[in-house]
N, C-alpha and C positions, 0 to 999 in steps of 0.2 A: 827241147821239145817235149821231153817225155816231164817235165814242169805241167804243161800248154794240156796234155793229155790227161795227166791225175785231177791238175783240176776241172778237166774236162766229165770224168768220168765221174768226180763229187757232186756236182752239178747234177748230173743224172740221175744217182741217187736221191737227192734234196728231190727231185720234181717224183720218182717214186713214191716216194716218201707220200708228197701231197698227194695224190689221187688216194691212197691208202686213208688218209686224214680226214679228206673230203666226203668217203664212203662211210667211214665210220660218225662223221657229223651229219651226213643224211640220216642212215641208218636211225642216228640216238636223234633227232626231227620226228621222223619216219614213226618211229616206237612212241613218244611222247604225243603224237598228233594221235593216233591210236587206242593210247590211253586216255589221252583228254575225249574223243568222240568216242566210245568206251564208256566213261561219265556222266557223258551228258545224256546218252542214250538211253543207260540205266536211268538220270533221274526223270529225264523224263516218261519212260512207262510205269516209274513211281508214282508220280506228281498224277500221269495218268488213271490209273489204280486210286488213288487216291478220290480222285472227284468223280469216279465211279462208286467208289464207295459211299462219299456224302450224296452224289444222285440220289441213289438208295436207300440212303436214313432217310433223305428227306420225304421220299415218295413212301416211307413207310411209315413216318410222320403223317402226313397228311392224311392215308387212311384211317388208324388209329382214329385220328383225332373225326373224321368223317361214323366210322362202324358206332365209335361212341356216341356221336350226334343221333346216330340212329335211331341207337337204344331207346335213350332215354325220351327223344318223340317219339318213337312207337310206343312206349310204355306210359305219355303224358295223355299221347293218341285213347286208349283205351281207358286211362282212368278219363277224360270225358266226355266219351261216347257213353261210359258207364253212365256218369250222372247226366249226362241229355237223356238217355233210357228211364231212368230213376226217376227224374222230373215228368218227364212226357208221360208214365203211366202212375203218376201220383196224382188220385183226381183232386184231390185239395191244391194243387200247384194251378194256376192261372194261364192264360194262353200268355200272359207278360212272360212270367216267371219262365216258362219253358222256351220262348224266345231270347231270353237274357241270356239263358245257359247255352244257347247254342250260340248266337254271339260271341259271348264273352268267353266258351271257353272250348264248346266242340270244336267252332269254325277257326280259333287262331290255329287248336293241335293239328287241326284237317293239316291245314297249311306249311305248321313245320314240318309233319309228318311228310308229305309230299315232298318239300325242302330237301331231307334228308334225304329220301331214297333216291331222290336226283343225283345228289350230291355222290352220295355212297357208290351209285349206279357208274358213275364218272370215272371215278378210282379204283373198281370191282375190278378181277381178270374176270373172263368170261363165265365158269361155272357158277361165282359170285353172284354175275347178275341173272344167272337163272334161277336162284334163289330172293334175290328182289325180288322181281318176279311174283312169285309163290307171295312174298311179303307185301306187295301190291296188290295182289287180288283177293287175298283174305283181309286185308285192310277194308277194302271195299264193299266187301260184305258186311261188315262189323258196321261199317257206315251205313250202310243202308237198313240194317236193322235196328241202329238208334234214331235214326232219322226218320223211319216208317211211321212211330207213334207223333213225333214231334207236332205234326201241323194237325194232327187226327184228335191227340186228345185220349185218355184212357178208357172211353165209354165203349162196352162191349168187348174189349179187349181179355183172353185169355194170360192173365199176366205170370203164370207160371210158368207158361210156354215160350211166351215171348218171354223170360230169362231167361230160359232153356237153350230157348235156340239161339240167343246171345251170348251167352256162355261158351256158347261150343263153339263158334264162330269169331269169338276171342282166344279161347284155346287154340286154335288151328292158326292165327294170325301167331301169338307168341311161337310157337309151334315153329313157325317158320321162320319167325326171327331168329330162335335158337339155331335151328339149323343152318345158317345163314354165319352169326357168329361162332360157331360149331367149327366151321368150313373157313371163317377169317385167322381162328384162332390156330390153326392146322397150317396157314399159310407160314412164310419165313419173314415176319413183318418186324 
């Protein structure tokens, strides 16, 4: 009997044994499941990070490429308002000739110019487009000051003044374009 009994008691141990075996292969499961969701976790707030970042670029692309559009209408903007101005108070120029230039070349920059500050106005945070703004409404004068002689013709006209006060009324437009890009250039673009 006492045969019947030690292998009885071997037996006991073996089945010890496994539950001990069994926790330890949970356990290393347990720890590898952990470490793999652990991984994935990390890469994804990577991957996350990541397309926040090109967001980013991109949205700071786009302005860029917008602020620049500006410029360079606003600055097309003014050179031909200048020469509609130049033409409409040069009495040798013909009612043709001063309608070509407004045509062909005040009315496309009107246009982009608009373009742009829409455009700009789109992508602007808020302080930005309070400098539009500013950038619109002195546009507007600047127009209406090249546009004044256009259909009139320079008879009678004070032509010193009328540059004067086109002059200043260009000044004040760039003026706020500066400030405008001043305030882009400041941002974290």
């Amino acid at each position: 009997m006492t045969q019947k009994k030690d292998k009885a008691d071997d037996g006991s141990q073996g089945r010890r044994r496994q539950p001990s075996t069994t926790t330890a292969a949970l356990a290393g499961a347990l720890i590898g499941a952990l470490a793999g969701l652990t991984g994935s976790t990390l890469a994804y707030f990577e991957a996350k990070d990541t397309r926040r970042e090109e967001a980013q670029a991109r949205r700071s692309d786009i302005r860029r490429a917008a602020y620049v559009d500006l410029a360079g209408a606003a600055n097309k903007y003014v050179q031909q308002a200048t020469q509609l101005l130049t033409v409409s108070l040069d009495p040798a120029k013909t009612e043709q000739e001063r309608r070509r230039q407004f045509e062909n070349g005040y009315a496309p920059a009107n246009t982009d110019l608009a373009r742009a500050v829409t455009t700009a106005r789109l992508v602007a945070p808020p302080e930005g487009r309070k400098d539009l703004a500013a950038i619109d409404t002195r546009s507007a004068r600047v127009g209406e000051l090249a546009t004044d002689w256009y259909g009139k013709g320079p008879e009678g006209v004070d032509v010193a003044k009328a540059d004067a006060e086109f002059a200043e009324a260009v000044r004040a437009q760039l003026a706020a374009l500066q400030t405008f890009m001043d305030r882009a250039a400041d941002e974290s673009l």
